[in-house]
matplotlib code that plots the C-alpha trace (Angstrom):
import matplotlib.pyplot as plt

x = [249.2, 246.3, 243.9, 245.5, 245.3, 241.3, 241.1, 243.4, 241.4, 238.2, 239.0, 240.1, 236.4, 234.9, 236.8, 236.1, 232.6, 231.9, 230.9, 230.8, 234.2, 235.6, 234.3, 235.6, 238.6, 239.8, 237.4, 237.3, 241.0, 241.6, 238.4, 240.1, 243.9, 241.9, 240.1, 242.9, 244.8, 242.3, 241.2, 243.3, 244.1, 247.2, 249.0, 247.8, 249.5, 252.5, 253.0, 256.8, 255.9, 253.4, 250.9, 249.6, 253.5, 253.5, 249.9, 250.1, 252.4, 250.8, 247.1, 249.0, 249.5, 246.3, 244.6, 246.9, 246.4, 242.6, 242.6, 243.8, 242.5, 238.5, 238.4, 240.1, 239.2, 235.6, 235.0, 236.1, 233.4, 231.4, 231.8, 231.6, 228.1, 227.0, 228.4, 231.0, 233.6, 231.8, 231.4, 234.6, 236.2, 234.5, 236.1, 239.4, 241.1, 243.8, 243.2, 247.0, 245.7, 243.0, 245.1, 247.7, 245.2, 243.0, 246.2, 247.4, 244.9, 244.2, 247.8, 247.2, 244.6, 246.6, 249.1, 246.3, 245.3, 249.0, 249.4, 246.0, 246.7, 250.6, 249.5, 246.4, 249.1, 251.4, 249.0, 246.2, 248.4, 252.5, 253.3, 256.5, 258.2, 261.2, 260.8, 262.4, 260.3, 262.0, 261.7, 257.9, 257.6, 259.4, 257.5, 254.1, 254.8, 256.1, 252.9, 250.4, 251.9, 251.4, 248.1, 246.4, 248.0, 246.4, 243.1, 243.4, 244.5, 241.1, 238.7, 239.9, 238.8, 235.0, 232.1, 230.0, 230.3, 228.9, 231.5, 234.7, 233.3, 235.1, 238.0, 238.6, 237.9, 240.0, 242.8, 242.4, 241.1, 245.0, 246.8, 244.9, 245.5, 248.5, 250.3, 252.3, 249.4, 248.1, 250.6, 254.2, 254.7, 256.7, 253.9, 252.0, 252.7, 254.9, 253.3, 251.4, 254.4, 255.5, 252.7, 253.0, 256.7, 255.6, 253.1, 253.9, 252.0, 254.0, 257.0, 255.0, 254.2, 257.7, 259.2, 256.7, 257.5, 261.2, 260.8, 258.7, 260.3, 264.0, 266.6, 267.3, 268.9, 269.5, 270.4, 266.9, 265.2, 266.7, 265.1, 261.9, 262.1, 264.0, 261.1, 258.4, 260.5, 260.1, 256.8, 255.9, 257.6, 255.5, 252.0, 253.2, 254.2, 250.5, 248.8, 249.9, 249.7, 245.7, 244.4, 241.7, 240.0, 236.5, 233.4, 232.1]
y = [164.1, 161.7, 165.0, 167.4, 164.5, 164.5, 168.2, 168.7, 166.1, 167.4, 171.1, 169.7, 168.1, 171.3, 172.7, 170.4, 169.7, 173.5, 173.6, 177.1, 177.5, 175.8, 177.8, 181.1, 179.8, 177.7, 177.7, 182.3, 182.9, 180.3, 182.3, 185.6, 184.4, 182.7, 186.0, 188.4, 186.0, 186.1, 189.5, 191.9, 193.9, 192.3, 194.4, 197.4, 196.9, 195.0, 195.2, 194.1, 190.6, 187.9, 188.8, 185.5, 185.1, 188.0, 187.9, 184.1, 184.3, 188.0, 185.4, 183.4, 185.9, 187.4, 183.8, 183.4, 186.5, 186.1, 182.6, 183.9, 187.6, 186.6, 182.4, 181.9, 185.7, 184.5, 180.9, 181.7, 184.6, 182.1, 179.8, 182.4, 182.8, 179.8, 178.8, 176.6, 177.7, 177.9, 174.2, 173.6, 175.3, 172.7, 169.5, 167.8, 169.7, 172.1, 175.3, 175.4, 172.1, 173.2, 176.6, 174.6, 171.7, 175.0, 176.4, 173.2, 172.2, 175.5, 175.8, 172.3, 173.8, 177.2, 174.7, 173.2, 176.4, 177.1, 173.7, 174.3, 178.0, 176.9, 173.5, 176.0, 178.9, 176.0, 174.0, 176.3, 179.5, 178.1, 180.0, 180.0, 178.2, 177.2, 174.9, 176.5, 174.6, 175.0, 178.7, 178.6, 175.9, 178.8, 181.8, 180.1, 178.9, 182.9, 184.3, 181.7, 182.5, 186.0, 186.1, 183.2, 185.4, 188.3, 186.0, 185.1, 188.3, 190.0, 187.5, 188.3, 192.3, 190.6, 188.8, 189.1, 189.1, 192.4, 194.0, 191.8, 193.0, 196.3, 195.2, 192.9, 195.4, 198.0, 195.4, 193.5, 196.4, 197.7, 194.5, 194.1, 197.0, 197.9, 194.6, 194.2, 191.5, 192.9, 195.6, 196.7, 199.1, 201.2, 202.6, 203.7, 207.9, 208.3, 208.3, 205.3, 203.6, 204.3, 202.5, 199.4, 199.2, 198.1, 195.5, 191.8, 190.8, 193.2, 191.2, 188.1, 188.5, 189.7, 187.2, 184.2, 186.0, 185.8, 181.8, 181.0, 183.1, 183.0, 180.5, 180.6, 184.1, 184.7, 188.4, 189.1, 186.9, 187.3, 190.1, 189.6, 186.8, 188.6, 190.7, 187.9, 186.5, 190.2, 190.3, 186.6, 187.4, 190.7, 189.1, 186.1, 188.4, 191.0, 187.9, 185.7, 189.3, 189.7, 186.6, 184.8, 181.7, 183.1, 184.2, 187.4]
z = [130.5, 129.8, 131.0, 128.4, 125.5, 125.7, 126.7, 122.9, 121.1, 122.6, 121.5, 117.7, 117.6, 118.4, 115.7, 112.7, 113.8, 114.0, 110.2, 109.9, 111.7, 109.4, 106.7, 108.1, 108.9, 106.4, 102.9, 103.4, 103.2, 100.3, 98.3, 99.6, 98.2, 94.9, 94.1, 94.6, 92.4, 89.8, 89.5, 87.6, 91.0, 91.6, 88.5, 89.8, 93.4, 92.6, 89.0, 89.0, 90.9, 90.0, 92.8, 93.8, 94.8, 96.8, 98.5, 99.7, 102.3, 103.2, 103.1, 105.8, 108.1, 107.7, 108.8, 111.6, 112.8, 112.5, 114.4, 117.1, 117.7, 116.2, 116.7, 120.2, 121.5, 120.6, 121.0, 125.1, 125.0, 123.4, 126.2, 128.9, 128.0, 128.0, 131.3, 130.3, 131.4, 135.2, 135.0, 134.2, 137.2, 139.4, 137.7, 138.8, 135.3, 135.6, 134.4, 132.7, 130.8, 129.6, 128.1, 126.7, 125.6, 123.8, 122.7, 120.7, 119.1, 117.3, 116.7, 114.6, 112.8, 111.8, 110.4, 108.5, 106.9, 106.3, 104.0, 102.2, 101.0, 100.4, 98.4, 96.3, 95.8, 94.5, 92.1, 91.5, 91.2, 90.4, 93.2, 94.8, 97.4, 97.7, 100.4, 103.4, 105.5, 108.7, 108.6, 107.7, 111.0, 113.2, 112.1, 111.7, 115.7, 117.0, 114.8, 116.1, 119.7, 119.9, 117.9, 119.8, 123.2, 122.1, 121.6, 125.1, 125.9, 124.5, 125.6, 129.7, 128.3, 127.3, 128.9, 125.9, 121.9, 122.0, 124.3, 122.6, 118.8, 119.6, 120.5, 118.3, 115.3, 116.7, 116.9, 113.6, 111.2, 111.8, 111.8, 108.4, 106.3, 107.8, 108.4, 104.7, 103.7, 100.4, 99.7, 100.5, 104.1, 101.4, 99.7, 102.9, 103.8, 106.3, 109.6, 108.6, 107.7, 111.4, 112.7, 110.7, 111.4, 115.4, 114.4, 114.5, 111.7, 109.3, 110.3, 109.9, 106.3, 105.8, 107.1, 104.9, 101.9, 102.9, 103.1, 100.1, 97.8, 98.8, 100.3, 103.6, 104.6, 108.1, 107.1, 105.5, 107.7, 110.9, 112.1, 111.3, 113.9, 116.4, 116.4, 116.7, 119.1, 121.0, 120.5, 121.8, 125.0, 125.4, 125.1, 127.3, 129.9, 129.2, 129.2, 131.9, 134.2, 133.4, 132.4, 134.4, 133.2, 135.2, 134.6, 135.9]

ax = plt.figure().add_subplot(projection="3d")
ax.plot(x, y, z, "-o")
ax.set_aspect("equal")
plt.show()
């Protein structure tokens, strides 16, 4: 236990000291959500709705998606190349330490991103939210899951930033413009809308909106974590199947 509190304290340093990191992870989607707010696009995509109500919980999925499938996918590339991780198979630490140790500390800082976009929707933008915080807890925890899986998941596929760049693009450019972030599923065409109907994050940003906006409905809300919940278990099982803490 004492091993995986340095190894999750050690992994938060790296995070807040990394001053660029935090720019990308946690100043970029508060200028994204501030900008969209702003700018007069919002009344052209959702012109029923105040659009900074509708795109903030969409923002949060986005950045949770993104921590995992670009921060963790390459931050272990990162360290793959520089011979870290090689090192760190010859000390006394458990490999499942350091995973869980990696994997709770960046689930600390998703939550951090989560509460500064929620507290600048709130006092920057009078966004709503009700306050179903439990429900935010639960879906923020099945996104982060599968996302930072998938991160793991991806950086097994890479050696190099040059060969995960692909993948990661071919993964997130999808989850992006497809996932119900910016814009409604219902206004894709059809075959599109297919598509974006299997991905998690649609059900993510479904599933925020349902929390912020609305009180607690387990009929509206319910299956959009039933399918996280689907989801989670499918990346743990992909994941735990190929993934290898090595170098090659």
């Amino acid at each position: 236990m004492n091993s995986f509190k340095q190894l999750f304290l050690a992994n938060l340093k790296i995070v807040y000291r990394n001053h660029a990191g935090i720019f990308w992870t946690i100043l970029m989607p508060a200028f994204i959500y501030i900008a969209l707010s702003v700018l007069p696009i919002g009344k052209a995509i959702n012109p029923i709705d105040k659009y900074s109500n509708f795109v903030l919980p969409g923002i949060i999925a986005m950045t949770i998606m993104q921590g995992g499938i670009y921060g963790l996918a390459y931050w272990l590339v990162d360290l793959k190349a520089r011979g870290v991780i090689k090192r760190l198979l010859v000390t006394p630490i458990k490999i499942w330490q350091l995973v869980l140790a990696l994997i709770a500390a960046r689930s600390v800082v998703i939550f951090i991103q989560v509460i500064v976009l929620t507290l600048i929707g709130i006092f920057g933008f009078h966004a709503i939210f009700v306050g179903n915080i439990l429900s935010v807890i639960i879906l923020v925890l099945l996104g982060g899951g599968i996302f930072l899986l998938m991160g793991l998941f991806i950086s097994n596929l890479a050696s190099s930033y040059e060969a995960a760049a692909p993948i990661t693009t071919a993964i997130g450019l999808p989850l992006t413009f497809l996932g119900n972030i910016f814009y409604s599923i219902d206004v894709l065409p059809k075959t599109l809308r297919i598509i974006a109907e299997i991905l998690p994050i649609t059900y993510l940003a479904d599933g925020l909106r349902q929390a912020y906006l609305y009180s607690f409905d387990l009929h509206k809300i319910g299956k959009d974590i039933l399918i996280l919940s689907i989801w989670l278990i499918v990346m743990l099982v992909l994941t735990i199947s190929v993934f290898r803490l090595k170098e090659d």
